[in-house]
C-alpha positions as CSV (number, residue, x, y, z in Angstrom):
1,X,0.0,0.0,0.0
2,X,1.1,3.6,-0.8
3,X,0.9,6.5,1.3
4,X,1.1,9.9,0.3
5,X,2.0,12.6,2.1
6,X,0.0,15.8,2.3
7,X,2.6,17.6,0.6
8,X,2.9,15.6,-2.8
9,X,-0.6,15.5,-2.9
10,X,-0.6,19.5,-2.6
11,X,1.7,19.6,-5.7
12,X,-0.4,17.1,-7.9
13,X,-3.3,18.7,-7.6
14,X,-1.8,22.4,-8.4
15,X,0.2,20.4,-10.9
16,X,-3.5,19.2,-12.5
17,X,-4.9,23.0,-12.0
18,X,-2.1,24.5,-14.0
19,X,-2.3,21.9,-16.9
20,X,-6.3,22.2,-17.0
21,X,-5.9,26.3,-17.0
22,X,-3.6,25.9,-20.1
23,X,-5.6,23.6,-21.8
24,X,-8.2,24.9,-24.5
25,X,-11.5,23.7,-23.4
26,X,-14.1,22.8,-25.9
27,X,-17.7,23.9,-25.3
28,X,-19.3,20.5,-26.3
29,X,-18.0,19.7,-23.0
30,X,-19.3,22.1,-20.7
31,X,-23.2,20.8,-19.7
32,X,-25.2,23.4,-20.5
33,X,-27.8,24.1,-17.3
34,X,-31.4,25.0,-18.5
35,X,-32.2,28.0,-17.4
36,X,-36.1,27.5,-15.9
37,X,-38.9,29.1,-17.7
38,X,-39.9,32.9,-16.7
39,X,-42.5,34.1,-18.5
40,X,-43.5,38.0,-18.3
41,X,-47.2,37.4,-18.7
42,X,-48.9,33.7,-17.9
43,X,-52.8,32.5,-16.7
44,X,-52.6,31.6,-13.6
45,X,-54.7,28.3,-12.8
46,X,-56.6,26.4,-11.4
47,X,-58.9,26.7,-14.7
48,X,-62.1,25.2,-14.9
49,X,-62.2,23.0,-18.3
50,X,-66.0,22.6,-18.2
51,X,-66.8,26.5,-18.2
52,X,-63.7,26.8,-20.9
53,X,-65.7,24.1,-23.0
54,X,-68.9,25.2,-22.5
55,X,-67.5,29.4,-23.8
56,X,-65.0,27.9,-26.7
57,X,-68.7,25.8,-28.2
58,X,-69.9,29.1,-28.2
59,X,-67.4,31.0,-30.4
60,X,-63.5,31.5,-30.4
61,X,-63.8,34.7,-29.3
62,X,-66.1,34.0,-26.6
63,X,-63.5,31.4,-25.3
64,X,-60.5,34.0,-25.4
65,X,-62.9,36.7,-24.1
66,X,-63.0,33.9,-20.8
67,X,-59.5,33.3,-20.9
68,X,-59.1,37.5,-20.4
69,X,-61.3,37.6,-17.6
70,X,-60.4,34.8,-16.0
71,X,-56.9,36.1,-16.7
72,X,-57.6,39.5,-14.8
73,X,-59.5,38.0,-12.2
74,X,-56.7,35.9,-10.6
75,X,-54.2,38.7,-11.0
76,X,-56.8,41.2,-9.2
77,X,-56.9,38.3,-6.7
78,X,-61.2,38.8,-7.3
79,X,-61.2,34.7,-7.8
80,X,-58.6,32.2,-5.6
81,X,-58.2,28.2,-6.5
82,X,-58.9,28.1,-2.3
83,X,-62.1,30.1,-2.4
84,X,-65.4,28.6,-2.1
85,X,-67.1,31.6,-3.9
86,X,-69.5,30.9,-6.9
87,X,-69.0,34.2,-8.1
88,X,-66.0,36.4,-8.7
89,X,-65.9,40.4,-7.9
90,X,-66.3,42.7,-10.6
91,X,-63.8,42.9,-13.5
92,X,-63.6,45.5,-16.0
93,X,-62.6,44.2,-19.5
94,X,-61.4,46.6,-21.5
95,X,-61.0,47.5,-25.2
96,X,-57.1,48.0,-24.5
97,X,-56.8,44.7,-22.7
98,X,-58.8,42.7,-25.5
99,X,-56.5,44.1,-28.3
100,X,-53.6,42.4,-26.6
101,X,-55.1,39.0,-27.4
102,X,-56.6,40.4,-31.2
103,X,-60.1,41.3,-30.4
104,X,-61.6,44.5,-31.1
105,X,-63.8,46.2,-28.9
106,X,-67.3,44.9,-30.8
107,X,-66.4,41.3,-30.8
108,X,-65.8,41.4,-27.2
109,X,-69.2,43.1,-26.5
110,X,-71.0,40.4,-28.8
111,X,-69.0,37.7,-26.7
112,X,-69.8,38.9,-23.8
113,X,-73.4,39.0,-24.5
114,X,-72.6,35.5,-25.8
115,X,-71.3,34.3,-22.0
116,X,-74.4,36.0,-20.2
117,X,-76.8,34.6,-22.2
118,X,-74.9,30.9,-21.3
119,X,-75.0,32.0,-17.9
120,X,-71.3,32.0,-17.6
121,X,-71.1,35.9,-16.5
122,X,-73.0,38.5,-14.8
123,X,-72.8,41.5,-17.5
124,X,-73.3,45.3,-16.6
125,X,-73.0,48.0,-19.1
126,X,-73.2,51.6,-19.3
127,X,-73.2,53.6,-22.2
128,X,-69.1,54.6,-22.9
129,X,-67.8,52.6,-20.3
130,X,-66.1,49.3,-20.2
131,X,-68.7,46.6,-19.6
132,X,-68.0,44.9,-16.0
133,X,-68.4,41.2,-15.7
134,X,-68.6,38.7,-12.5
135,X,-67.9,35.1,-13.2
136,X,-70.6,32.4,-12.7
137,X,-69.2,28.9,-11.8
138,X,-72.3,26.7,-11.0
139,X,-70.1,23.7,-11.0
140,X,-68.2,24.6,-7.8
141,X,-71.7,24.7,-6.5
142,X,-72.7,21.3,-8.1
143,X,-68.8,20.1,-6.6
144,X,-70.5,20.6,-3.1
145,X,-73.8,19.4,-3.5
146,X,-72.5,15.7,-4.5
């Protein structure tokens, strides 16, 4: 058996630093860390599918009218994945807010009339102001119940 002594073992691994600082390294080498996904703007969950399914059959635009106001809801903190609430506080959607997503300001009131007649929303509206909607979800209600 060999024993080194602290000393030798000093010098082999300064020996080892020097020769790896003088080496070229190739990048293929290196592993490359993912960095993890931060997205500036996301829709925060839990979603409920069967509202989303019963919007989306009737139009597009009334399912990514949803999507914006379910989107401002949880960001406004008017609607929580704990709360127990069947309806969500009031939520101005705006003209500004639906261009983002590529709908103009009369397809969003159609779609929103759209919802409310579903029974999805709660819709008030005032002549030159944005329309204010509440969200209905009668299956957290039909959750309980069972």
């Amino acid at each position: 058996m060999h024993v080194r002594s602290p000393a030798s073992h000093f010098l082999s691994t300064r020996t080892l630093i020097l020769f790896l600082s003088i080496m070229p390294i190739d990048s293929s080498i290196l592993k490359r860390v993912p960095k993890s996904r931060q997205y500036k703007e996301y829709v925060r969950g839990p979603l409920p599918l069967k509202w989303f399914q019963r919007a989306s059959s009737i139009s597009r635009t009334a399912g990514v009218v949803g999507l914006i106001i379910w989107k401002i809801a949880y960001q406004r903190k008017l609607w929580g994945h704990d709360s127990q609430r069947r309806t969500s506080g009031s939520i101005k959607v705006t003209n500004q807010t639906c261009m983002k997503w590529g709908i103009c300001g009369n397809s969003k009131n159609i779609a929103l009339r759209m919802l409310e007649e579903t029974g999805l929303i709660r819709l008030d509206t005032k002549r030159g102001r944005s329309p204010v909607v509440q969200i209905i979800d009668d299956d957290l209600r039909a959750d309980r119940i069972e």
